[in-house]
C-alpha positions as CSV (number, residue, x, y, z in Angstrom):
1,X,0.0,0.0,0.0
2,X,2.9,2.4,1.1
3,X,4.8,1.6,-2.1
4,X,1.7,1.8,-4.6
5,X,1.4,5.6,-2.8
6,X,4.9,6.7,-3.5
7,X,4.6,5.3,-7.0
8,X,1.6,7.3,-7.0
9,X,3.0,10.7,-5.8
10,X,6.1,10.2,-8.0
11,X,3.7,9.7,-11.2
12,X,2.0,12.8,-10.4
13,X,5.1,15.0,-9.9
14,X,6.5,13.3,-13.1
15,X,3.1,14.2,-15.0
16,X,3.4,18.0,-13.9
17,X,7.4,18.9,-14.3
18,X,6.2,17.4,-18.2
19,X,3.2,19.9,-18.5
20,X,5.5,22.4,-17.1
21,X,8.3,21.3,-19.4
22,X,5.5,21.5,-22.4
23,X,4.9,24.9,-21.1
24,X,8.3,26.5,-20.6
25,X,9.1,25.4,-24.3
26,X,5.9,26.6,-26.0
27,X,7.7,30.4,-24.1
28,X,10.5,29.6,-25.0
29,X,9.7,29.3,-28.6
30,X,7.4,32.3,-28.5
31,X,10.3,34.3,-27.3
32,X,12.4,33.1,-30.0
33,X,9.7,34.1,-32.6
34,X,10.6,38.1,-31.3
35,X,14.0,37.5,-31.3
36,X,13.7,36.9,-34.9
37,X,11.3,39.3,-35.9
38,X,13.1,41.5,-33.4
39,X,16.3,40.8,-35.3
40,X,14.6,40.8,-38.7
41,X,13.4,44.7,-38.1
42,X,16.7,45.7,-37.1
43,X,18.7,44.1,-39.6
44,X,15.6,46.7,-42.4
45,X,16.2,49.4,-40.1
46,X,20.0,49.0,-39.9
47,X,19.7,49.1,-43.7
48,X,17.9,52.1,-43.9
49,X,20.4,53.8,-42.0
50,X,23.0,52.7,-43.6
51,X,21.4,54.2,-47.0
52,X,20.7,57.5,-44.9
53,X,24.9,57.3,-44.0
54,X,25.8,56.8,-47.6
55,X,23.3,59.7,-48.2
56,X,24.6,62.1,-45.9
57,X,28.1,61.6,-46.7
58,X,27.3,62.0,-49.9
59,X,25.8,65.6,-49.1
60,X,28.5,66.3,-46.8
61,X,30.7,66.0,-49.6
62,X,29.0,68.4,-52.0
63,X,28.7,70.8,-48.4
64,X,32.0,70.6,-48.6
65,X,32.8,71.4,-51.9
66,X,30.2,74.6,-52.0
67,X,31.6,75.8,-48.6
68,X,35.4,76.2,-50.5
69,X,33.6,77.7,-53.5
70,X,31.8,80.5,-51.0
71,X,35.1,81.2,-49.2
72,X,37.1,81.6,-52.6
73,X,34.2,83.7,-53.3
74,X,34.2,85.9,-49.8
75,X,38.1,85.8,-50.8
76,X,37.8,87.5,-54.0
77,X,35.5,89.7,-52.7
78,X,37.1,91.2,-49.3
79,X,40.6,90.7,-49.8
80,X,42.6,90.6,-47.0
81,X,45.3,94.0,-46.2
82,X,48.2,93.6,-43.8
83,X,47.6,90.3,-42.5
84,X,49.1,86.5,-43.5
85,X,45.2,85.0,-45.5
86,X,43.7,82.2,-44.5
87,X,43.7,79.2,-46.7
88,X,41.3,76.6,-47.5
89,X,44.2,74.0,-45.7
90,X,43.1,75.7,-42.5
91,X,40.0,75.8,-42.5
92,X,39.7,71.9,-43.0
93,X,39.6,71.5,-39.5
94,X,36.8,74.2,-39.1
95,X,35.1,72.1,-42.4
96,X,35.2,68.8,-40.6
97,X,33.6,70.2,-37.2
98,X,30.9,71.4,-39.4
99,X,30.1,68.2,-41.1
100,X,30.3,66.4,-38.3
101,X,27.5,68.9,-36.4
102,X,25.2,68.3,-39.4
103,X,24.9,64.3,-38.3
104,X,23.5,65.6,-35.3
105,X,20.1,66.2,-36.7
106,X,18.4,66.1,-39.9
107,X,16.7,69.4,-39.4
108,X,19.8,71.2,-38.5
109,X,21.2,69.7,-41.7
110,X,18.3,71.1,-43.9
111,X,18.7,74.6,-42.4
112,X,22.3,74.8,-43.0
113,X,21.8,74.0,-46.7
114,X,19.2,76.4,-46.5
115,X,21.5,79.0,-45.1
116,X,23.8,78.2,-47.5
117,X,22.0,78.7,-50.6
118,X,20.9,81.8,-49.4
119,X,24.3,83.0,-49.4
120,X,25.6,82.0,-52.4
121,X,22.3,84.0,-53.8
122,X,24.2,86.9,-52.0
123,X,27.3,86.1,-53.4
124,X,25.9,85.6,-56.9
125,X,23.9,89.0,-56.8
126,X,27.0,90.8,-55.4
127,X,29.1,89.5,-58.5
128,X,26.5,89.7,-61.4
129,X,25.3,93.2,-60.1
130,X,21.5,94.7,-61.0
131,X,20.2,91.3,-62.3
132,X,17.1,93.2,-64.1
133,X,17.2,92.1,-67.9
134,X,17.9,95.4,-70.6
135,X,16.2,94.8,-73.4
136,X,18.2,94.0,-75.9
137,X,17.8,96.3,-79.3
138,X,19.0,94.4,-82.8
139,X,20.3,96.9,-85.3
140,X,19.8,96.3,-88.8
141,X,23.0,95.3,-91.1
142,X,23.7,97.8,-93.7
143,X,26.0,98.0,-96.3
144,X,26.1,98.6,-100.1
145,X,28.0,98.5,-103.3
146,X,26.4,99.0,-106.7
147,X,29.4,99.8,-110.1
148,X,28.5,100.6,-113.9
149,X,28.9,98.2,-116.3
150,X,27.4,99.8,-119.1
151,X,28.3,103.1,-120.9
152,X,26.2,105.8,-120.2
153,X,26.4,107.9,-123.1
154,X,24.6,111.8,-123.5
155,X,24.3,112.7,-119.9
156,X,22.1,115.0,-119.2
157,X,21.5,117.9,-116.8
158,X,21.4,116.6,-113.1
159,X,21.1,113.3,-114.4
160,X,20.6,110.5,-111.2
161,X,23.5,107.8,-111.9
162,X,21.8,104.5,-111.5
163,X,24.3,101.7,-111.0
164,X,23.3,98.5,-112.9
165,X,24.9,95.9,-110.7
166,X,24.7,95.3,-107.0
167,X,27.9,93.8,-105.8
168,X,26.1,94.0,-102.1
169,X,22.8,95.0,-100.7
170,X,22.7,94.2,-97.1
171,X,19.3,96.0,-95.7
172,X,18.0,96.2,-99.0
173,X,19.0,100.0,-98.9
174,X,19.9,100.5,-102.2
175,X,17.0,100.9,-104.9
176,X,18.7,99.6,-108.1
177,X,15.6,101.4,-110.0
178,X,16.5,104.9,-109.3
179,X,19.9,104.9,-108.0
180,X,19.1,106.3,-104.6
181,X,20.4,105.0,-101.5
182,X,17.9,105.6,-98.4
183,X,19.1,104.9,-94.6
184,X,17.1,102.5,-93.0
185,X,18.1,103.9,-89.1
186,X,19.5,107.1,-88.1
187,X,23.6,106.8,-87.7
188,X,26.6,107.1,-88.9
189,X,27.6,105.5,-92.7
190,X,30.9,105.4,-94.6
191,X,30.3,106.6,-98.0
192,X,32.6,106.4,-101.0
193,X,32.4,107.4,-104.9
194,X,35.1,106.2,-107.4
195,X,34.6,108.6,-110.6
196,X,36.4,107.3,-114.0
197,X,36.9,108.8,-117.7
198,X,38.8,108.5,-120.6
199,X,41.5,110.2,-122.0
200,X,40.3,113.6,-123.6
201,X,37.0,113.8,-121.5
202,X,36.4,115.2,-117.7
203,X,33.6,114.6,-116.1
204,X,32.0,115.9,-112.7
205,X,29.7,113.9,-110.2
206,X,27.7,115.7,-107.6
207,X,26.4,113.8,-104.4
208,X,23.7,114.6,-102.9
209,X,21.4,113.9,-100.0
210,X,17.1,114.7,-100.5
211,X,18.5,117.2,-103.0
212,X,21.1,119.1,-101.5
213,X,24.8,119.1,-102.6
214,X,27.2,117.3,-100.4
215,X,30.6,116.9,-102.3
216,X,31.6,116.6,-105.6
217,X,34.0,114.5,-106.8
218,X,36.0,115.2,-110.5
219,X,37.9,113.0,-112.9
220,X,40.3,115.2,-115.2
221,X,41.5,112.9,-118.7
222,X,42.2,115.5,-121.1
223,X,45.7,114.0,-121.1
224,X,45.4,110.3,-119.7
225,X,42.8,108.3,-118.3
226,X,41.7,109.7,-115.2
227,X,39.7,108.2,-112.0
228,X,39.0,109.9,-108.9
229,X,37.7,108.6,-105.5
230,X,36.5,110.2,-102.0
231,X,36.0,108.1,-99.0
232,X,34.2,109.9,-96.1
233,X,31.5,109.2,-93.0
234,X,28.4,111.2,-93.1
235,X,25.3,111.7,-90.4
236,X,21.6,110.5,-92.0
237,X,18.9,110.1,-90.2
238,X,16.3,107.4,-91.0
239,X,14.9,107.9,-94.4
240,X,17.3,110.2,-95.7
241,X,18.4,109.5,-99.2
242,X,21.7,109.8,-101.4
243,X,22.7,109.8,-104.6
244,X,24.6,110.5,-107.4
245,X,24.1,113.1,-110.6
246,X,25.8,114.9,-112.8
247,X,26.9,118.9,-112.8
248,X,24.8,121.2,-115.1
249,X,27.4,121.9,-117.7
250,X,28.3,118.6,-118.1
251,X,25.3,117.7,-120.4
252,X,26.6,115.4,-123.2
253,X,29.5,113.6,-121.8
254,X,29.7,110.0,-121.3
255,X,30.5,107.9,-118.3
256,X,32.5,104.7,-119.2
257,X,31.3,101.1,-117.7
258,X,32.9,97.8,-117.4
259,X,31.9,94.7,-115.7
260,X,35.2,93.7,-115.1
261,X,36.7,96.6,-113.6
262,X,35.4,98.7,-111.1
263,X,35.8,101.7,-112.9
264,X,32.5,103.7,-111.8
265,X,30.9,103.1,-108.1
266,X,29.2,104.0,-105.6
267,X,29.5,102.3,-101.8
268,X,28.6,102.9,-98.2
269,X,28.1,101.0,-94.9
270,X,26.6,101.5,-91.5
271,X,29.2,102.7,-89.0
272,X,27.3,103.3,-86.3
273,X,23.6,103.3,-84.9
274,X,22.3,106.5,-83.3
């Protein structure tokens, strides 16, 4: 009887250190479940910040490189007088305190860069000046050159030279129809008038601007063959118009022209806008 109770007991005892045995292992298994999703998170999160680090040193880096470019800047633009200048090799130290402070926080990071930007926009206004745009104003290209090729023979009184080939019309300025030049803007143009005849003729050419006498320009040949030329610059304003004609007196007289040679001709260029 005393034996059967003792086997009893002991079956008892055994039956409960296995339900606690059960139990403790179904926690301890639990536990380990955390661990690993415990572990699991950290290793994403760990990750992450390594990303963020690669990030931030990458930042740092072009910090870095904007915070030389503003001190070369502040260099160029207060020079220092009477005292040894600081150089980029010693502010490193100064550098590496800063890019080390901007670790600290994210935010602080963001306003630096901020702060940053803003001064470079200093910087930049201070070396570009008054940033408003001038409207920009395009000036026509002018220039001109018109020579005889044909004989004019039995000139007439005040007759207008027209010139029969256009060697250059830039600003269509030139009307090949009645000889006339007219200036497209008000400025400055470089005019010139090469005069030719033959040997035992003379001839005079008047130039004139909206009817009033300029210059004239002679060619004597009574004993060779003779060619004149005047180069000069002259004021129009827009719409004024030159040309060429001959003297009164000179009525009858012929004015030689050859396509090869520039014998007779008339040119002129824009100098200058007004």
């Amino acid at each position: 009887m005393f034996a059967f109770l003792t086997l009893t007991i002991a079956g008892l005892f055994l039956q409960d250190l296995v339900v606690n045995a059960d139990h403790f292992n179904d926690s301890v298994l639990k536990r380990l479940d955390r661990l690993e999703q415990k572990v699991e998170s950290l290793q994403v999160e760990n990750l992450k910040l390594q990303e963020e680090n690669k990030n931030l040193k990458e930042e740092n880096s072009g910090i870095r490189s904007r915070l030389t470019t503003i001190e070369k800047q502040n260099a160029i633009q207060n020079p220092y007088s009477g005292s040894k200048p600081q150089t980029i090799d010693n502010n490193n130290e100064e550098i590496q305190n800063y890019t080390h402070r901007i670790h600290d926080t994210k935010e602080y990071k963001i306003k630096v860069v901020d702060n940053i930007a803003l001064e470079n926009h200093h910087y930049k206004r201070l070396l570009i000046g008054n940033t408003t745009p001038v409207p920009t104003v395009t000036i026509p290209k002018v220039a001109f050159a018109v020579q005889l090729t044909k004989e004019i023979t039995t000139l007439g009184s005040h007759q207008i030279i027209e010139y029969d080939k256009v060697l250059l019309n830039d600003g269509n300025g030139y009307d090949v129809r009645h000889g006339h030049f007219t200036a497209p803007i008000k400025g400055v143009y470089l005019l010139s008038v090469i005069v030719y005849t033959d040997r035992h003729n003379d001839i005079h050419l008047d130039l004139v601007k909206n009817g009033q006498l300029i210059t004239s320009v002679y060619a004597n040949g009574y004993t060779d063959n003779a060619s004149s030329t005047i180069v000069f610059p002259i004021l129009l304003q827009q719409g004024d118009m030159v040309w060429l004609r001959t003297r009164q007196g000179d009525e009858g007289k012929a004015l030689p022209g050859l396509s090869l040679y520039m014998l007779n001709a008339f040119t002129g260029a824009l100098l200058y806008a007004l």
